[in-house]
C-alpha positions as CSV (number, residue, x, y, z in Angstrom):
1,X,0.8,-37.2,22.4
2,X,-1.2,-38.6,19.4
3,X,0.1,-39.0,16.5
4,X,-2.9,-36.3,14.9
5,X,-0.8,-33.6,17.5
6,X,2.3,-31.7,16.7
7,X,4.7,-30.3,18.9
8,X,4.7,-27.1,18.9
9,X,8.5,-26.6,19.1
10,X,8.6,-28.6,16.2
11,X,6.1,-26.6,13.9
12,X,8.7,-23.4,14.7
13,X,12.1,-25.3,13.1
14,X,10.1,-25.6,10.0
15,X,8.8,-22.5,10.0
16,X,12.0,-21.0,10.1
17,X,14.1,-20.5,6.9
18,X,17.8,-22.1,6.9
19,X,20.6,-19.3,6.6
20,X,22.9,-20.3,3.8
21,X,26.4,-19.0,4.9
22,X,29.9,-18.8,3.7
23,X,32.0,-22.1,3.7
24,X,28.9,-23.9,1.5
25,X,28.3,-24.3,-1.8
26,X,24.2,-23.9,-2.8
27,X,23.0,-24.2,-6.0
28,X,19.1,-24.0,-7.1
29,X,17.7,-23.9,-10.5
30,X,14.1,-22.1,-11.3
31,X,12.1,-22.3,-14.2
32,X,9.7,-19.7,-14.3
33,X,7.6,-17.7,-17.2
34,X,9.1,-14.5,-18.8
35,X,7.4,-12.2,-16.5
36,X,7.8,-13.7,-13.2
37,X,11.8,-14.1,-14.3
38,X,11.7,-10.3,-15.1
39,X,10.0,-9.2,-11.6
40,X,13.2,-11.2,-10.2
41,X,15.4,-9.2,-12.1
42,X,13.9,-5.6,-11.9
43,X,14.3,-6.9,-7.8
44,X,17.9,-7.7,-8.2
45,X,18.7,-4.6,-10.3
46,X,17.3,-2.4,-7.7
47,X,19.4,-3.4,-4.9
48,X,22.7,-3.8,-6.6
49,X,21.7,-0.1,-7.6
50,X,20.8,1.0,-4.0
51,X,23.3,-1.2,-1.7
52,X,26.1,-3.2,-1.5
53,X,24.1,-6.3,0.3
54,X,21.4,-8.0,-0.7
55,X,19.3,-10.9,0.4
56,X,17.8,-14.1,-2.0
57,X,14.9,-15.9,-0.4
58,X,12.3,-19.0,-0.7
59,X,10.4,-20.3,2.0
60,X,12.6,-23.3,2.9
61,X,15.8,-20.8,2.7
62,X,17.5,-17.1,2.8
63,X,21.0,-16.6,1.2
64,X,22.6,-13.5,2.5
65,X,25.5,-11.5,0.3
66,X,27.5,-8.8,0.4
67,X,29.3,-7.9,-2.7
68,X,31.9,-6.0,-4.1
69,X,33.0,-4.7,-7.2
70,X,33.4,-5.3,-10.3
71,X,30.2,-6.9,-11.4
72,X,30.6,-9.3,-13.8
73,X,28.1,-9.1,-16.9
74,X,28.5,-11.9,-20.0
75,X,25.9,-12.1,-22.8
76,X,26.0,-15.0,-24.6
77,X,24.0,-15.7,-27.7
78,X,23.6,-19.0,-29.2
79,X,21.8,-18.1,-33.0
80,X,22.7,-22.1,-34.1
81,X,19.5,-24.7,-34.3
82,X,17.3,-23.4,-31.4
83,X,18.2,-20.0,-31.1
84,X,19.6,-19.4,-27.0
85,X,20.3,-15.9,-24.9
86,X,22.2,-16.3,-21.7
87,X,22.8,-13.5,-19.3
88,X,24.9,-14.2,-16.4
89,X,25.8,-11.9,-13.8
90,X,28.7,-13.0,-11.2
91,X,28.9,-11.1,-7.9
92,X,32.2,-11.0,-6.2
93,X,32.3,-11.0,-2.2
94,X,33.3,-8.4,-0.2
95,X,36.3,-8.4,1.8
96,X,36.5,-6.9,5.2
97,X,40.1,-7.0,4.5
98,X,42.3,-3.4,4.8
99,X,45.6,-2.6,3.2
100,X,48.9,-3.5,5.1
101,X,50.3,0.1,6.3
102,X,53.5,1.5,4.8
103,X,56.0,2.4,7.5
């Protein structure tokens, strides 16, 4: 094979995203305009209100999560020098776990 041709095979493992599961820790920082940030955001908001799973996704990667409750919201406003709003939201997993019976 030339080095001009690709194999096949290969051109699929790119292609595919990498699954980022439990047991790692991922972290990836965006910077984006206002409105693009908000289309994210209307996203999220719409399937913490309509499931208890959701998905995160790029090209390179897919981060799949199923949370629980409670949903952690903290505002945080900065007002000294450059004024600085920070809105976190911290999902808890879900546990498959059940209660120990009573006997």
């Amino acid at each position: 094979m030339s080095d001009d041709q690709v194999d096949s095979s290969e051109v699929e493992e790119v292609e595919e995203r990498t699954t980022i599961r439990a047991g790692r820790k991922f972290e990836q920082e965006f910077r984006l305009d206002a409105a693009e940030a908000g289309e994210f955001l209307i996203a999220l908001g719409e399937q913490l209100r309509d499931d208890d799973e959701l998905t995160i996704a790029t090209e390179e990667w897919e981060l799949p999560f199923a949370f629980g409750e409670p949903v952690e919201l903290e505002v945080d406003f900065d007002g000294v020098g450059e004024p600085e709003l920070e809105i976190e939201l911290e999902l808890p997993g879900r546990t498959d776990e059940k209660a120990p019976s009573v006997e």
